[in-house]
C-alpha positions in Angstrom: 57.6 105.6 -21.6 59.0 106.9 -18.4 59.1 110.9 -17.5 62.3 112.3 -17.0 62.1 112.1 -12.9 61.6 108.3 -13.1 64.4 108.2 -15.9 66.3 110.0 -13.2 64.8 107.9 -10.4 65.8 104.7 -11.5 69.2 105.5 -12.9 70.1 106.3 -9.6 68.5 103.1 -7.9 70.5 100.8 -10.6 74.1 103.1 -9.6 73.0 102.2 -6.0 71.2 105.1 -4.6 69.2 103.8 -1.2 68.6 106.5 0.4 67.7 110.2 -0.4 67.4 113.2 2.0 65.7 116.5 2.5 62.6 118.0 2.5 59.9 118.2 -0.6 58.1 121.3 -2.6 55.2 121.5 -5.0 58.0 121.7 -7.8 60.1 118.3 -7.0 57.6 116.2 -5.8 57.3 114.5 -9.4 61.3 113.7 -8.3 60.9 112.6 -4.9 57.7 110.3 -6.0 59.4 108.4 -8.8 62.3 107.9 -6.0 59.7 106.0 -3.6 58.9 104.0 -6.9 62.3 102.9 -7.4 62.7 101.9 -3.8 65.1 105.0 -3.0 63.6 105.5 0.7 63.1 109.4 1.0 64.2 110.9 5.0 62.1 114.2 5.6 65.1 116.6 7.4 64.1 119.5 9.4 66.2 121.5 7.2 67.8 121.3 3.5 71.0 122.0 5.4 70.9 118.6 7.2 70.0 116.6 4.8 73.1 117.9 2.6 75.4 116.6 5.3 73.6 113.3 5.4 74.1 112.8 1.9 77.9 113.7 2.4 78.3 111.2 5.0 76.4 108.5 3.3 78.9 109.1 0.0 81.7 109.4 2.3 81.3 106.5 4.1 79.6 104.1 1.2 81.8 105.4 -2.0 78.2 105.8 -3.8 77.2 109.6 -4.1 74.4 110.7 -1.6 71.3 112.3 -2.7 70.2 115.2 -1.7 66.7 116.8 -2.8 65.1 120.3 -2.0 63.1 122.7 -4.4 63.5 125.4 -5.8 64.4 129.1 -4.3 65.1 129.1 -0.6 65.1 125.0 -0.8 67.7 124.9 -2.9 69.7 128.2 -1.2 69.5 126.3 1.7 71.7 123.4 0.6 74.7 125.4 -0.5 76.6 125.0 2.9 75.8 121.3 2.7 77.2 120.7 -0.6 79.9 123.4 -0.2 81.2 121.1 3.1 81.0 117.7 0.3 83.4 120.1 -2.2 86.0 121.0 0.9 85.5 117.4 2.1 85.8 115.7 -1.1 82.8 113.4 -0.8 80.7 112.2 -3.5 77.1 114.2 -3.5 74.1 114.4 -5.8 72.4 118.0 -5.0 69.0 117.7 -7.0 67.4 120.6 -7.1 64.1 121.9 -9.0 63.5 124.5 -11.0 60.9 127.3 -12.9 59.3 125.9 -15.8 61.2 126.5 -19.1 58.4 128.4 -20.3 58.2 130.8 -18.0 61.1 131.5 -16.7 62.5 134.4 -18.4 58.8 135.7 -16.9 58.1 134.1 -13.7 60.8 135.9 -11.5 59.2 134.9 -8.3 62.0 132.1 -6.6 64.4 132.5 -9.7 67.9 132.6 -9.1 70.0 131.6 -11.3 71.0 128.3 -9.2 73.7 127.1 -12.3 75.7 129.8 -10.8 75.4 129.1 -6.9 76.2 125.5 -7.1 79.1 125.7 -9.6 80.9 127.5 -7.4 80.6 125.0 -4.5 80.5 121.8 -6.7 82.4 119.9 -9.7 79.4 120.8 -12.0 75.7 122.0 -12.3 73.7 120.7 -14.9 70.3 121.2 -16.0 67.9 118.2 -17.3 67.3 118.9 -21.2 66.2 115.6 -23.2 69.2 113.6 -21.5 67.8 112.7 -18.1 69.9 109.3 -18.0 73.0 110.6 -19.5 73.1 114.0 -17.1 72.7 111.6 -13.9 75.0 108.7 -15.1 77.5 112.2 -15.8 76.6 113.1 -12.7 77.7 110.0 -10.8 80.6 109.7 -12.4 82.2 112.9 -11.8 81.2 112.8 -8.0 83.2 109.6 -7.8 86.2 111.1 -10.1 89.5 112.5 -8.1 88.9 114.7 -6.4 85.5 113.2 -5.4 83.1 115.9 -4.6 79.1 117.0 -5.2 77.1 117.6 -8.2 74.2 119.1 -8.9 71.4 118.9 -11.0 68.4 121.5 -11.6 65.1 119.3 -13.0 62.3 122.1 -14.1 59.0 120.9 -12.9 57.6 121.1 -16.1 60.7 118.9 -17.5 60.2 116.2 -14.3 56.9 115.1 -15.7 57.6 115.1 -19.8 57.9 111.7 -21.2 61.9 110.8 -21.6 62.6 109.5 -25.1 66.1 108.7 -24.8 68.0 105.5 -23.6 68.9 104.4 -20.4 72.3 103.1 -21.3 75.4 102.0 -19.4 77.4 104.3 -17.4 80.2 105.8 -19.1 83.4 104.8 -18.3 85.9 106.6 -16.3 89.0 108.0 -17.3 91.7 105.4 -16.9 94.5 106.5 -14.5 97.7 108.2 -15.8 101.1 105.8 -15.4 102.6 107.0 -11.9 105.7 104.5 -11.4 108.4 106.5 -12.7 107.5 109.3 -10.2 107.1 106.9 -7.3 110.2 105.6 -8.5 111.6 109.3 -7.9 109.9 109.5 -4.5 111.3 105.9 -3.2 114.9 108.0 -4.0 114.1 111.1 -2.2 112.8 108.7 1.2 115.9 106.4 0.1 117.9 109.7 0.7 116.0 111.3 3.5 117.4 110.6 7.4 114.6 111.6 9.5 110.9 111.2 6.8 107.7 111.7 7.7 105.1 110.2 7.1 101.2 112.0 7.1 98.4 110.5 6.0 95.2 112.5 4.8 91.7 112.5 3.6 92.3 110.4 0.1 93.5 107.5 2.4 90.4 105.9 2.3 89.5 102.4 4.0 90.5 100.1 1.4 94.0 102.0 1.7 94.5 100.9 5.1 96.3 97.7 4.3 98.9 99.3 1.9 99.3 102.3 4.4 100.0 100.2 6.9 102.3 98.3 5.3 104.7 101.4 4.0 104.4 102.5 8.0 105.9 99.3 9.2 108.2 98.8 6.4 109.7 102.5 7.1 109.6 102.8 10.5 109.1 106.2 10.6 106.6 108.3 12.7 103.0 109.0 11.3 100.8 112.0 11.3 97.0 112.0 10.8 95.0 114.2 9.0 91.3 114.1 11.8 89.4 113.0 8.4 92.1 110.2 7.8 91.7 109.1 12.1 91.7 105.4 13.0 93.6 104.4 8.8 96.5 103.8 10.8 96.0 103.3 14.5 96.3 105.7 16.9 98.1 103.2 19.7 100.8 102.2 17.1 104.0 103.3 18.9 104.9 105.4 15.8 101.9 107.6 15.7 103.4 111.4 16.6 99.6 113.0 16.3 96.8 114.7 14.3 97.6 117.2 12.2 97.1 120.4 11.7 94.8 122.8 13.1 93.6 121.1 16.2 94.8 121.0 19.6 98.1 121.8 20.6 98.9 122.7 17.0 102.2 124.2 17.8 103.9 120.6 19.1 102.5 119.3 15.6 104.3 121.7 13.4 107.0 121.1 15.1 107.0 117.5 15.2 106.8 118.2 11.2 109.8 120.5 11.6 112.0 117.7 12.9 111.7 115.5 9.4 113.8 116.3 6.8 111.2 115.1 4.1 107.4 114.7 4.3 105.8 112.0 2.7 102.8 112.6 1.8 99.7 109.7 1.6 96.6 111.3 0.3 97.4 114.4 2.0 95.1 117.3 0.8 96.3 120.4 2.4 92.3 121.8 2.5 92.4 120.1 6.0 94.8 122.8 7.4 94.4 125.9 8.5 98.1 127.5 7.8 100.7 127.1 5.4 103.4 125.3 6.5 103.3 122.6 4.3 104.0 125.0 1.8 107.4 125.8 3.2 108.4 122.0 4.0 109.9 119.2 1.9 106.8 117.3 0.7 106.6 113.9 -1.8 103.2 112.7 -2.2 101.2 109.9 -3.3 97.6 110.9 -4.3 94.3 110.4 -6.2 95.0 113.6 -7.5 97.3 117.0 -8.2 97.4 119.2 -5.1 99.8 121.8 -6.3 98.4 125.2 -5.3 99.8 128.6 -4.7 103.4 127.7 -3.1 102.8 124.6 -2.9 104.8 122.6 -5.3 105.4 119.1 -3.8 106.6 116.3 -6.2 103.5 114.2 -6.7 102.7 110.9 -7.8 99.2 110.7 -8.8 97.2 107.8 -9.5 95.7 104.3 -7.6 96.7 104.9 -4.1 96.5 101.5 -3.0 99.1 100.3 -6.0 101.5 103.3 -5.7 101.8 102.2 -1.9 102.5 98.7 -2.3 105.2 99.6 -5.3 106.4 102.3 -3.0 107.3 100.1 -0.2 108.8 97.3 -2.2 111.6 100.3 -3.3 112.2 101.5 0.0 115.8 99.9 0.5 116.2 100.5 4.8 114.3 101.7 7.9 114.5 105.2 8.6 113.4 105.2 12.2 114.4 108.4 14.0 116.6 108.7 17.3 114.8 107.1 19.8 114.9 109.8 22.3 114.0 112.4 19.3 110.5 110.2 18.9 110.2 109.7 22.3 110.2 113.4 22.7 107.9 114.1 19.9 105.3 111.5 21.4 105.1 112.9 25.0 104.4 116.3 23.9 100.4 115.2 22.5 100.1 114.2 26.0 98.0 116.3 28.4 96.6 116.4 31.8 92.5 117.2 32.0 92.6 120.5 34.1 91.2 120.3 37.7 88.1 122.5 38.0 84.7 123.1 40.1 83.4 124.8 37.4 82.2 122.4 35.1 84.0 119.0 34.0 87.3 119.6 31.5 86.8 119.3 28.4 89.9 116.8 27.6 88.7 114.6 30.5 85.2 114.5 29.4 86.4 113.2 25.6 88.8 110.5 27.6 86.4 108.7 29.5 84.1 109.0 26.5 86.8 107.2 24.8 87.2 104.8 27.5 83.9 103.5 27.4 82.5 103.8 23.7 83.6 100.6 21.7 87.0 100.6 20.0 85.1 100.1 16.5 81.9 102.6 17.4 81.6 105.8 15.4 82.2 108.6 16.5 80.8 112.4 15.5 82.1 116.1 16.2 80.8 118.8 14.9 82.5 122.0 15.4 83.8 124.6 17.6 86.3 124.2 20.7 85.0 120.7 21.4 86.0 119.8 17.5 90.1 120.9 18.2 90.1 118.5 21.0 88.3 115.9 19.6 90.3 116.1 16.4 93.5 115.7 18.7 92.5 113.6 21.6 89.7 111.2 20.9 91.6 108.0 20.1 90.5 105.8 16.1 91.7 102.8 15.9 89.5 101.7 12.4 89.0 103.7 9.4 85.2 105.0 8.6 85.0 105.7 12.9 85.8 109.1 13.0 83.5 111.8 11.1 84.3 116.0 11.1 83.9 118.5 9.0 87.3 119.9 8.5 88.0 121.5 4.8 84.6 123.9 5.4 84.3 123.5 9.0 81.0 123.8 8.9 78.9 124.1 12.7 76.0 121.9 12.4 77.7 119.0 11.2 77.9 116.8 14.1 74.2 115.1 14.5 73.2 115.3 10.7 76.5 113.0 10.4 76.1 110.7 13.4 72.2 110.0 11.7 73.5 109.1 8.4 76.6 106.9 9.9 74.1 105.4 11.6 71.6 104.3 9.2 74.6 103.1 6.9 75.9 101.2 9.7 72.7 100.4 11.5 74.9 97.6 14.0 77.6 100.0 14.7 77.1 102.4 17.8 77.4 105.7 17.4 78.2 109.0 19.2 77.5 112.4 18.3 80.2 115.1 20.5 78.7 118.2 20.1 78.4 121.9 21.2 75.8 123.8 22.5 75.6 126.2 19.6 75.9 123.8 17.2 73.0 121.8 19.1 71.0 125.0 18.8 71.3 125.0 14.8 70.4 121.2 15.2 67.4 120.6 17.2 65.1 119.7 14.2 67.1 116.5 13.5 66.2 115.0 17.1 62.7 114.1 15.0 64.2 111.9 12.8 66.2 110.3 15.3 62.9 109.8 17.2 61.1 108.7 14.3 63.3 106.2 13.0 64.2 104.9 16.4 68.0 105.6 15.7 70.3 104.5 19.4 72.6 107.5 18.4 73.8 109.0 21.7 74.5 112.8 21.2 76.9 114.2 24.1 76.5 118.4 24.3 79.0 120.4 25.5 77.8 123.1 27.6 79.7 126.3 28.4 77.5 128.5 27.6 79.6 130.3 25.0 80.7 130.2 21.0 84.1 129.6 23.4 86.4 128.9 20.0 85.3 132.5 19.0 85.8 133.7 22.9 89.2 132.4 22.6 90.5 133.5 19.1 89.1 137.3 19.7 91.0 137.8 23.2 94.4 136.4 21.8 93.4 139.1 19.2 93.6 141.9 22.0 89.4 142.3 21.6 86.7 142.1 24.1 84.6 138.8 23.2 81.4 139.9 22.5 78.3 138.3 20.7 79.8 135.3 21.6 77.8 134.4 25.1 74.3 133.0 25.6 72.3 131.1 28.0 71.3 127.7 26.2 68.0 125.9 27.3 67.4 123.0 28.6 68.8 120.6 26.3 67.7 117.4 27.9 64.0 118.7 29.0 64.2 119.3 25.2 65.1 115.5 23.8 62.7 114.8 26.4 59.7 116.6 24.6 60.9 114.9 21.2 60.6 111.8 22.8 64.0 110.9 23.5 65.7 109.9 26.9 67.7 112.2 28.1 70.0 113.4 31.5 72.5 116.2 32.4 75.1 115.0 33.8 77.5 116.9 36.1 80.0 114.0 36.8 82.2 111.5 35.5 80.5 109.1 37.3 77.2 110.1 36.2 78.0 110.3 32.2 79.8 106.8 32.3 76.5 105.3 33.8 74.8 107.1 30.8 76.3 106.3 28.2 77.0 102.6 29.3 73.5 102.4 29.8 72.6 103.8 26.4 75.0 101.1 24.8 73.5 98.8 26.7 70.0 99.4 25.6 70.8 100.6 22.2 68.3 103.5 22.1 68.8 107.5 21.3 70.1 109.3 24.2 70.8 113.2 24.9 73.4 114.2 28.0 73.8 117.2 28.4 77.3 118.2 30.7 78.2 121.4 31.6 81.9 122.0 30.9 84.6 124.6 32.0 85.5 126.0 29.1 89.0 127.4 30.2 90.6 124.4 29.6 90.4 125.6 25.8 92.6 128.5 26.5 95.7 125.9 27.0 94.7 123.5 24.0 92.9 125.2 21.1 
């Protein structure tokens, strides 16, 4: 008979677990063994942190939970900003955790925390392994995947991880079936039916296999579209009806009031933890969604159920057009666009994510990990496919950025893949240049220098305070890739950064350039 960690194991390989990150302990090894004997290929991180947001990416991107394993104590403690970005982000994650031996732990108080509390605050459940090893992870799996999708954890004692499992490994159970929606929908094709000037914003529950339905409703309507930066590239950004990211990156006041000029917002998967003020709790919202996003003031009329259906039924009831006046749309459209500023300080910002754009391929993946860089990015760096933009936007987590581009890449191993990051958040992220070293990964990770936490900098002087804490003189970031084995240049021209990163496509191996930036140009976007 199997123990409960290759119960566990091998549940998770026949749900289609691959891959499993993060860094082992004399307490889960029994786990992370009976993984490498079900074929689930374990990834050492540099830090639990990192391989929380792999996970997150992997379920993102793949629709099967990502695994996540650390032990127990400051292991496990060390995942909770992982797994709290999969719960703001609404990705499917398995947290696995270990745990003191049930014997001892109302004695052993060295590493005891009561880790049922820290992770069901920051996930849909925390569960420890009893006699039901197969059961708890099929559980597990299922309520990751359930609307909203999010992480789960699981605490294995090490003395439970190597007891024989008596139970059965039966089927997963069976998710709840969806509630009827099309009377609602019905009432929502009357409201747009109604509406002169709708608009349409797409967010984070539009996932790829939306993007057919989505758009459909968008040419069918004819109205202009907002994205939500974790809902980038579902419908294109060169349609000639996009109107611009929303909300909480660059030039945020032009967005909120492009949203000011509709009469109704129509809502498509749009989860309001992607913005960062309330005015969708003041507007005229209908939604279509996976599931209820009433909160607080917000009281849209919501239609909850299979996305992909409730579009195509919604479409087939919309009766006319509704384009806006063309000089109205036309208006709202030429005020996202912005000229790079001119400096000798360092290259702008804007300009630097343009010609990035220009020559990474129109499918390629694409990475930002947050601060200053993240609000332009969000707004300016063109998708034009789902699954090829990746941010953390409901925690906002710094970090993010690399951890991210590794896992996109070894999900989509042909793809090529770029990393946009900041030079604090390449400070936090160092570690994970081993990895990419290690498994030979061609992800190309552009840093942002300016020396400063410059989204802090900003925010604190429109405050009326002096920025402090907030300055500090970064090392040498390529000398560093260098000395993990990885090719690396700064670049201090357009010129020169085009030449690196085309030759970095070219050769498909990892790169680091490092570019110095002026970071003043934030002052007039962020």
């Amino acid at each position: 008979m199997p123990n409960h960690a290759e119960a566990m194991a091998q549940t998770l390989a026949t749900r289609g677990v691959r891959l499993a990150f993060g860094l082992p302990g004399g307490e889960i090894v029994a786990f992370i063994d009976a993984c490498r004997r079900a074929e689930i290929r374990f990834l050492l991180t540099g830090h639990e942190g990192s391989a929380a947001w792999m996970a997150q990416v992997v379920g993102q991107m793949t629709g099967v939970p990502g695994l996540c394993v650390a032990t127990l104590g400051p292991g496990a403690t060390n995942l909770i900003t992982g797994v709290a970005n999969a719960w703001l982000d609404r990705a499917p994650m398995l947290a696995v955790t270990a745990q003191i031996p049930g014997g001892v732990i109302d004695t052993l108080t060295h590493q005891r925390l009561p880790l049922d509390q820290l992770f069901s605050s920051v996930s849909k459940g925390s569960f420890s392994v009893g006699g039901e090893a197969v059961e708890i992870v099929n559980g597990a799996m299922d309520l990751a995947n359930t609307p909203r999708p999010g992480p789960v954890h699981i605490a294995l004692a090490s003395d439970i991880a190597v007891a024989e499992y008596a139970g059965q490994s039966g089927p997963p159970a069976r998710l709840a079936t969806q509630p009827d929606s099309a009377s609602v929908v019905d009432e929502i094709a009357g409201r747009v039916n109604a509406c002169e000037r709708p608009l349409i914003l797409i967010g984070l529950a539009a996932t790829p296999s939306a993007t057919p339905f989505v758009r459909a409703l968008i040419e069918k309507l004819q109205a202009p579209f907002l994205v939500t930066p974790k809902a980038k590239g579902v419908a294109s950004d060169d349609h000639p009806l996009f109107a611009g990211v929303a909300s909480g990156m660059a030039i945020d006041k032009e967005i909120i009031e492009t949203i000011r000029s509709a009469d109704l917002i129509l809502g498509v998967g749009f989860d309001p933890v992607e913005c960062d003020k309330t005015w969708f709790a003041n507007a005229e919202v209908v939604a279509l969604d996976t599931a209820l996003m009433t909160a607080g003031d917000y009281r849209p009329l919501e239609a909850i159920g299979d996305l992909d259906s409730m579009l195509a039924q919604l479409a087939e009831a919309i009766d006319n057009p509704k384009p806006w006046p063309a000089e109205l749309l036309e208006a709202r459209r030429a005020a996202i666009q912005r000229a790079p500023l001119e400096s000798n300080l360092g290259l702008s910002p804007l300009r630097l994510i343009e010609e990035l754009r220009a020559v990474f391929p129109r499918d390629g993946i694409a990475t930002s990990d947050v601060g200053s860089h993240k609000l332009v990015m969000g707004q300016f760096w063109r998708c034009y496919e789902p699954g090829t933009f990746l941010m953390s936007n409901g925690l906002s987590g710094m970090g993010f950025g690399i951890p991210a581009a590794i896992a996109a890449q070894l999900v989509k191993p042909d793809k090529p893949v770029l990393a946009v990051v900041g030079d604090g958040g390449m400070l936090m992220m160092v570690h994970d240049l081993a990895l990419i070293r290690e498994l030979g990964l061609p992800v190309i990770i552009v840093v942002f220098c300016d020396r400063s936490l410059s989204l802090i900098r900003v925010s604190a002087e429109r405050r009326g305070f002096t920025p402090y804490g907030v300055d500090f003189n970064p090392p040498d970031f390529a000398r560093i890739a260098q000395a993990f084995g990885i090719a690396s240049q700064r670049a201090t021209s357009i010129r020169a950064v085009r030449a690196c990163v085309e030759t970095a496509l070219a050769k498909r191996i990892p790169f680091l350039l490092e570019v110095p930036i002026d970071y003043r140009e934030y002052y007039e976007l962020v």
